[in-house]
N, C-alpha and C positions, 0 to 999 in steps of 0.2 A: 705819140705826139699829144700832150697837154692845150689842150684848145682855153679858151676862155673861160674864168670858174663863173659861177651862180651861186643863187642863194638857193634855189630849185629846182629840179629838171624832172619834167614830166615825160613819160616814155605810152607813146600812144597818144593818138587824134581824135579818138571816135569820143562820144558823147560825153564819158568821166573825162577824158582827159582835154576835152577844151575847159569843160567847167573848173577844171584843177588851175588849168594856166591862168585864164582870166582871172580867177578867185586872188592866185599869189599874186600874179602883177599889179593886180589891183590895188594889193595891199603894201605893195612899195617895193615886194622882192623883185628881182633881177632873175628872168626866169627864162628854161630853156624848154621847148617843147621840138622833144623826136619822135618825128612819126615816120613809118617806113613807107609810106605814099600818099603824098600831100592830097593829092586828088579825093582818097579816101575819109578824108577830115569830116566828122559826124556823118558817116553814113549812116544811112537806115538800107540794111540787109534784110530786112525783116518789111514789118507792113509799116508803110509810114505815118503812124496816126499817133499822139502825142497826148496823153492823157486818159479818162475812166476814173471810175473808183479803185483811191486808193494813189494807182499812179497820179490821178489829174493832183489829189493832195501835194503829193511829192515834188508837182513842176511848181504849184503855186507859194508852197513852203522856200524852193530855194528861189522863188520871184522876191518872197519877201526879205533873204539873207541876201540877197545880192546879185544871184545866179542869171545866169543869159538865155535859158532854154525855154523858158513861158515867151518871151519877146522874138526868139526863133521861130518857135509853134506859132503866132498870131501875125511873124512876116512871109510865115508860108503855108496858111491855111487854103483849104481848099471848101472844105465843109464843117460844119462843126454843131455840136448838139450838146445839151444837159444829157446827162444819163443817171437814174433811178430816181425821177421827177417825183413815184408814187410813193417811195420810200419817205424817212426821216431826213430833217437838212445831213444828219451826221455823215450820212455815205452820198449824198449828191455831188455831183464832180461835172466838170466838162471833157468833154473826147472831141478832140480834132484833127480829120484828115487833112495829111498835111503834103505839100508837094515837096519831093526829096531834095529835089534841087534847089532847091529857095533854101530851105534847112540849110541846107550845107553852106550854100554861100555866105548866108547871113554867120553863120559861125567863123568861117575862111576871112570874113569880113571882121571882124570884132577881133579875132586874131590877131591879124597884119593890120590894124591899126591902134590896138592898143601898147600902150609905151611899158619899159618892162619887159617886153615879151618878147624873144624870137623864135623862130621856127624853122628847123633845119629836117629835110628829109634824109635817113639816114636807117639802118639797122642796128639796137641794143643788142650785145650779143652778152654780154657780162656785167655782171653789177661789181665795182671796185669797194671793195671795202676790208676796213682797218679795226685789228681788236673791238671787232662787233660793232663796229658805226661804219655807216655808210661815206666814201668818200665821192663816190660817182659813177662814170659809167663808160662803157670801152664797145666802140661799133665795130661793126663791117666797116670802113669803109678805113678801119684803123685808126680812128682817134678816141682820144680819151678826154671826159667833160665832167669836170670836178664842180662838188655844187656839197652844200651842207644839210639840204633833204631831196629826196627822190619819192617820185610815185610814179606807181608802175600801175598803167592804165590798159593794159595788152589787149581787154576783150576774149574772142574767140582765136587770136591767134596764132596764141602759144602751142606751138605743133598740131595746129590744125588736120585736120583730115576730114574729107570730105567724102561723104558715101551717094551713089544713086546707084540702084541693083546692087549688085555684086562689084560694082565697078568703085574701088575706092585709090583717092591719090591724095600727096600732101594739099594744102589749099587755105586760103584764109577764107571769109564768106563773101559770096561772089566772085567769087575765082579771083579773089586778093591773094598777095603774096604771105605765107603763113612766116612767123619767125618761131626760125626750129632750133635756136642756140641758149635760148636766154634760160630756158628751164634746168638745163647744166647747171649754169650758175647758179638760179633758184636754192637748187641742191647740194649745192655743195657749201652756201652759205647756211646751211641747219633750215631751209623750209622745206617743209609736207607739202608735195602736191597729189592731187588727184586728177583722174579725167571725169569729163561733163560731156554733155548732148543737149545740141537744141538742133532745132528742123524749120526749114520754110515750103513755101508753096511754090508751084507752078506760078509763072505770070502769063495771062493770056492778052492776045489782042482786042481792046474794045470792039472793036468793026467789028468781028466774027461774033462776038454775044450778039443774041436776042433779047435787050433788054428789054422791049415794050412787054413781054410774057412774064416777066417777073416786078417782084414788089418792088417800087420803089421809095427811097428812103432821102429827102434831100437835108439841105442845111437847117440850123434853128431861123425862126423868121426875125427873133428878136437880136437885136445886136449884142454880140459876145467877143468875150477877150480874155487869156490867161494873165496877161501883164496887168498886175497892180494897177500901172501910172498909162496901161496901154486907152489907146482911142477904141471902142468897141464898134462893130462892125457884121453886116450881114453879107451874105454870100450866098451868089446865084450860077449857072452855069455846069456843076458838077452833083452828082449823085451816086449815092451808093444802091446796090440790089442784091435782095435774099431770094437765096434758092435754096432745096434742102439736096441732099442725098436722096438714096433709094435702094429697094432690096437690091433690084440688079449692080447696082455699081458696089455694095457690098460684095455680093456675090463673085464681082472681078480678081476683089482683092482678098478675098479668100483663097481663090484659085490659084493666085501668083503670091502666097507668102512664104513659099522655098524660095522666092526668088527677091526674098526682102532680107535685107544685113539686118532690119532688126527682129527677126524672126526666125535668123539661120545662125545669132551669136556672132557675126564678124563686128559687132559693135560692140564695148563695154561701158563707155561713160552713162551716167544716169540722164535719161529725159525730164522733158516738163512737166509734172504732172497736172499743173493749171492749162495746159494748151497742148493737148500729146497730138502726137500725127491721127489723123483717119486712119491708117491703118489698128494703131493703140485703141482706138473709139472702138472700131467695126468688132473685134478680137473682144475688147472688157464688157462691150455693155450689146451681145448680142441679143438681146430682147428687143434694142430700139431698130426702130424699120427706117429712121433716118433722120439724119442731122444739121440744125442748120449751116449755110453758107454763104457768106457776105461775099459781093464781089465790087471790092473799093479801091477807084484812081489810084494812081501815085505822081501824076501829074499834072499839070500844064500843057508841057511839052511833048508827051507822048501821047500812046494810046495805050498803054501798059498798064492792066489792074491788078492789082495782089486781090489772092482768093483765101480770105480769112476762113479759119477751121479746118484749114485742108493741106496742111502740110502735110509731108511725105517725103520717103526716100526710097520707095519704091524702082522699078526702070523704067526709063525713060519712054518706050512702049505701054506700059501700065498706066503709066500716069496718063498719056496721051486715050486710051480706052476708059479711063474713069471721070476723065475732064469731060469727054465726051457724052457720058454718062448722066451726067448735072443736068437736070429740067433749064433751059435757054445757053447751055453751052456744047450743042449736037456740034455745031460745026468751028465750035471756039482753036483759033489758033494758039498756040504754047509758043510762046516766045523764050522764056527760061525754062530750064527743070528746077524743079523741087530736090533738094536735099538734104543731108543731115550733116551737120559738123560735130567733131567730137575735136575736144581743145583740153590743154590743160589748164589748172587754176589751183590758187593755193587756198587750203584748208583751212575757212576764214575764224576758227575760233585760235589761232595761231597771231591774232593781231586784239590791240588793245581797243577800247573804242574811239579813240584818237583816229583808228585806220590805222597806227604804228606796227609793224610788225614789233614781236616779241624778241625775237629772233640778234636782230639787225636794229640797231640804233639807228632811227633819222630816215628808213624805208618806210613807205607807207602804200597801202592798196588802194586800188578802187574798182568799181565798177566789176565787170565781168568775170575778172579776174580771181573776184571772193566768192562767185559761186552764186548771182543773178542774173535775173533774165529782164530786159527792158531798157527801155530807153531813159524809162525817167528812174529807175533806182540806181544807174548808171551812174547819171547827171549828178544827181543828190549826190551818191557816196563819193562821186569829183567833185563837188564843191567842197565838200566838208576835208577831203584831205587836201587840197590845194589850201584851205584855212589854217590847218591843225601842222602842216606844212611848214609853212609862216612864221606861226608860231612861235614852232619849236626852233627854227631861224635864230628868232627873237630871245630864245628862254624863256617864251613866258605860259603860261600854265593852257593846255589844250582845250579847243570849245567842245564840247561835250551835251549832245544835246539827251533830254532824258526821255523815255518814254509817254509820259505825261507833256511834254514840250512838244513835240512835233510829229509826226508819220517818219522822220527821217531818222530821228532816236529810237523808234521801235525796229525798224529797217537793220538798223547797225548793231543795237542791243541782242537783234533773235543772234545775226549771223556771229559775231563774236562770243555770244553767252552758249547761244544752240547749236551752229554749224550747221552745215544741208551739206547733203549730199546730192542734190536734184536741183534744177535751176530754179531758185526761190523767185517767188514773184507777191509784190506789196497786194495785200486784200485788206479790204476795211477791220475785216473779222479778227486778223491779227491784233488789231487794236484798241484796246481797256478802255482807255478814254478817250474814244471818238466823237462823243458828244463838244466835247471842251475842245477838240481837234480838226474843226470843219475847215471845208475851205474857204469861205465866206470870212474868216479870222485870224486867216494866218499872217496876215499884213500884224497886229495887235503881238499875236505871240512871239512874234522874230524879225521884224522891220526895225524895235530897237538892237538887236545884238548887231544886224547888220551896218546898222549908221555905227557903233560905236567901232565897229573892224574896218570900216573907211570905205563896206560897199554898196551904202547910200550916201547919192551927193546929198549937197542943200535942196536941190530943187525937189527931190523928190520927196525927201526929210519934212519940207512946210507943206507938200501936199498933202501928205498922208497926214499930217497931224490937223490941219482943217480939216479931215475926211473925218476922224475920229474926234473932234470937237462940235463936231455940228452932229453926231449922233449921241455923244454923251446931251448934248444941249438937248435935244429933243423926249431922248429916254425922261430926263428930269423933267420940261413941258408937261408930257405926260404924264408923269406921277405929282404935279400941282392942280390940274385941271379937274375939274369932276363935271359928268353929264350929269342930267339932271331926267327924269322920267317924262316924257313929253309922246302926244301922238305921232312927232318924225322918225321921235326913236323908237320907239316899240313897233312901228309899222314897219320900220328897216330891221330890227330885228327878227322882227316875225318872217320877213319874207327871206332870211335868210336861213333859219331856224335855229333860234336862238331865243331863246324864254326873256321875255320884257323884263325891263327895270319895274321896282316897284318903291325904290330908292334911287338917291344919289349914288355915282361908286367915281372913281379915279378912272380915269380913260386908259390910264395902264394897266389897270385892272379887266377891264372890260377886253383889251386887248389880248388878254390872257386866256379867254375862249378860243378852242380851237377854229372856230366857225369864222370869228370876227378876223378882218384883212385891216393893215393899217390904210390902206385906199379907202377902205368902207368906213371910215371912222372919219375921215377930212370934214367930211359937210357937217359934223355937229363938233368942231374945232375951233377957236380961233385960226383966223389968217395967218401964215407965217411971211415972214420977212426973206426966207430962204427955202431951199428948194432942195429937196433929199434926192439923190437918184436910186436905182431899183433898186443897186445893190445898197447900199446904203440902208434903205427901207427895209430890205430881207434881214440882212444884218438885224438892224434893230428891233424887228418882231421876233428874231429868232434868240436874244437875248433875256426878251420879256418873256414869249410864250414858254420856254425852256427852262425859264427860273432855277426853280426846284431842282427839276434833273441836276442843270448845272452844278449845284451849290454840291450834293450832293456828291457827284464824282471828284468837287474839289475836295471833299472830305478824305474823299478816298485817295485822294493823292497826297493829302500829308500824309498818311497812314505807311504810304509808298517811302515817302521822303524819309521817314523814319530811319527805316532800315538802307537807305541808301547814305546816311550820313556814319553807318558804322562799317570804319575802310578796313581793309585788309592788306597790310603792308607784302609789297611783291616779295619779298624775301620767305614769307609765312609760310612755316611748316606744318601743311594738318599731319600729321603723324604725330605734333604734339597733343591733338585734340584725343580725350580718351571717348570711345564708345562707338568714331566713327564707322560707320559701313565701310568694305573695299571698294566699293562699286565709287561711291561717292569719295571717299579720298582719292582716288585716281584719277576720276575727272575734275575734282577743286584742283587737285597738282597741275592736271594739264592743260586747263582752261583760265587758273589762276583770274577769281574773279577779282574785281576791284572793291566791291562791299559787298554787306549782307545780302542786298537786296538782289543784287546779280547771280552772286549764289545763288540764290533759291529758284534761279529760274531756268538753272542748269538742268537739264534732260538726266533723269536716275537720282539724282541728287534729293534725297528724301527730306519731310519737314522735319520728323526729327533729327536729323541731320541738322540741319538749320539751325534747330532746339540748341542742340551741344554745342555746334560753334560760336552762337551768340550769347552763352551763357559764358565758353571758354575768353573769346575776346572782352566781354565786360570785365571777365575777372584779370586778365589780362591788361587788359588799361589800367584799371583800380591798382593794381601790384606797383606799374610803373611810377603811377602818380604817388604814392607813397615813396618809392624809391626817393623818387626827386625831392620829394617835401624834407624825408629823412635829410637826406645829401642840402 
């Protein structure tokens, strides 16, 4: 039975695939979202907190392209903090614990009211497709839903299985229903899957902690927000608490690791290696006598904390003797156990950076599916193929964001150019140009792509551009004004430590001291007529004090752009190229990058390698162009 066509159909509910539906409908397609349990719609199976370095980049990157999930996070906050205040602005980020239910709803909600979009619960069991393009898609429930692109947002639970002891059975996460048919079809349309592993915690009952014995950690005092356009805000009422490990509860799980699947081989997909179970810790890094451990809400409505650093798939006895173990958790009650899922997912250097598979014309991935872990590189990689989706809808050429452009281009570039094997997770460290890439900016770098794809109205379109006209206006203020050396100001200098004037200089100059704050600099100012807020004010010290750096990494990204403007036609055979390596033609063939510069960032793929094929391709162009001149 042929049901209604589409222009898109998104398979999966969880965090890529709301950001995918919204993204298309937004942008005018006519879109279908199958999830096999509406209930489950952006869950958070994991801990529910919503940002950090790195990730916090990635929610406030797709806040500025159009995306929904910084507006989620700040409608279901619970706590929320800066984190790496002592660092550089480049890896400063916010992290906000978040209540799961509010998340969810608020997505459930954006959903079922936005036009475009329907929502059917159902099971994907086959992908319908024709001489290599995708037609659609064929359920459980026996219909068939024909649409002109597809993204397959599955997460964890493509033939899920779920391990605690020895005890394993099929399972999505949370004792969701896993879908065990779709990878058949995977296969037989020509894609590579592998299996993966990720793990969670115990959840205990507040009441039973002893939290007065342990550290507590509450919200920031100043009001904060992910959303660009959101109202900022401070939060009371809820707290998180550190407690560490100890040899004894080491000691437990040494005892019982015949009695751990990842310990005894009943597992094979690869774990985290940013976030590995306590057991992985206790086992790698026997020297440390112990670990820290966060113990953070996940509600409103409950009393249910997720115990960050301590997942496990241990048994359920075990777990219960090492929970107990925890300095303020003797008598803590276990509400869930802790488990491990191993899932399948397709071998993300198998897709273009469009997210298109290679494979299959007009299919595209996201999210979990390509082999990460998180909530917000989830989101990011659904927004961007719910775009590129669209698109290709349309015929018109893929939004492509580049490594130098965003935290979301390096996200997309490692997995399509590098691949993983292990659930990759976004780190700042990844990242070349994170100075040029903060979060404080990302509104600047991608709030126009998003107005011009239709996922900024007006309203937001004239706020933000007042926002970045009244800091352009000011930056210039300051580079007209000049202080003058007076006893206010060498006294305010000195007491801050800071060597006196002994000339006139440019207030934007002076600015350029690490020591000087734009606050400290108002009383020897003219009055303004307007009123900067923090952000605002961060922003624009951190464009002056960073100058140099700046200018410099933008050097360094022509230098980028270079090579990324010499393409590599998909059809191109290195085996014309003479002198290559094997190593390296095999993975140019299989990885088939799109230009030089992705090449060269291919894993084995040597520079003189690079050498040859960019001297091959010059001469190559030059040949053609002649031809044509000839003709």
């Amino acid at each position: 039975m042929v049901q209604n066509k589409y222009d898109v159909i998104v398979v999966g509910g969880g965090h890529a695939g709301c950001e995918a539906s919204l993204a298309a409908a937004r942008m005018g397609a006519k879109t279908l979202m199958l999830n096999l349990y509406l209930d489950n719609t952006a869950l958070m199976p994991c801990n529910p907190s919503i940002g950090g370095p790195a990730k916090g980049h990635l929610v406030r990157e797709g806040n500025a392209l159009g995306g929904e999930q910084a507006r989620a996070a700040d409608r279901s906050t619970m706590l929320v903090r800066w984190l790496n205040t002592s660092k550089g602005p480049a890896v400063q980020a916010l992290r906000a614990q978040c209540d799961l239910h509010d998340y969810r709803d608020h997505f459930i909600w954006a959903i079922q009211t936005t036009p475009n979009l329907e929502v059917h619960q159902d099971i994907v069991t086959d992908l319908w497709v024709e001489n290599g393009r995708v037609r659609g898609v064929k359920t459980k429930y026996g219909f068939t839903y024909e649409a002109k692109a597809v993204v397959l947002t599955t997460g964890t639970y493509l033939k899920g299985q779920v391990h605690i002891g020895l005890l394993s059975y099929d399972s999505g996460p949370m004792g969701q229903m896993p879908a065990t048919e779709l990878s058949r079809s995977l296969i037989e349309n020509g894609i590579e899957l592998s299996r993966m592993r990720t793990d969670t915690t115990p959840r205990l009952h507040l009441d039973t902690i002893d939290t007065p014995s342990l550290v507590e950690q509450k919200s920031a005092e100043d009001p904060l927000c992910f959303d660009i356009w959101g109202e900022k805000k401070t939060y009371k009422g809820y707290s998180c608490y550190l407690t560490r490990t100890n040899r004894h509860l080491h000691d437990i799980i040494r005892e019982n690791l015949e009695r751990s699947p990842l310990w005894t081989g009943r597992m094979h997909g690869f774990g985290p290696r940013y976030c590995p179970s306590i057991e992985d810790k206790v086992i790698k890094f026997p020297d440390k006598d112990s670990h820290p451990v966060f113990l953070e809400p996940v509600s409103w409505k409950n009393k249910e904390v997720y115990v960050q650093n301590f997942s496990t798939s241990l048994p359920y006895d075990v777990q219960v003797a090492i929970v107990h173990a925890l300095p303020g958790c003797e008598r803590a009650q276990i509400t869930r156990a802790g488990y491990a899922i191993e899932y399948d997912y397709v071998i993300p250097t198998q897709l273009y950076s469009s997210l298109e598979t290679k494979k299959v014309k007009g299919l595209f991935c996201a999210g979990q599916i390509n082999g990460t872990s998180g909530y917000e590189e989830a989101a990011a990689q659904g927004l961007m193929a719910g775009i590129n989706a669209t698109l290709s809808v349309r015929n018109e050429e893929p939004l492509i964001l580049r490594r130098s452009d965003a935290y979301i281009g390096v996200l997309i570039d490692d997995l399509v150019t590098k691949g993983t094997n292990e659930p990759y997770r976004m780190l700042t460290s990844r990242c070349e140009y994170r100075l040029l890439l903060r979060f404080d900016n990302a509104d600047r770098r991608l709030a126009p792509i998003g107005r011009k794809l239709g996922l900024i109205d007006d309203d937001r379109w004239n706020q933000i551009q007042k926002k970045w006209n009244v800091v352009d206006q000011e930056i210039e203020r300051l580079s007209q004004i000049r202080i003058t050396p007076s006893s206010e100001v060498n006294g305010w200098l000195n007491s801050i430590g800071s060597s006196p004037l002994e000339e006139g200089v440019r207030a934007k100059d002076l600015l350029c001291r690490p020591e000087v704050t734009y606050g400290g600099l108002q009383p020897f100012l003219p009055a303004l007529d307007y009123t900067l807020t923090d952000e605002e004010a961060q922003s624009l010290t951190i464009e002056i004090k960073y100058a140099g750096y700046i200018e410099r990494q933008k050097r360094q990204v022509l230098r980028l752009h270079k090579g990324e403007k010499i393409y590599i036609p998909d059809d191109f055979s290195y085996d014309e190229v003479p002198g290559l390596l094997a190593e390296s033609r095999q993975k140019l063939e299989k990885i088939k990058p799109q230009n030089l510069a992705q090449a060269s960032r291919i894993s084995g793929v040597t520079p003189a390698d690079i050498q040859l094929l960019s001297v091959y391709l010059e001469t190559r162009r030059r040949r053609k162009k002649s031809e044509v001149t000839a003709s």
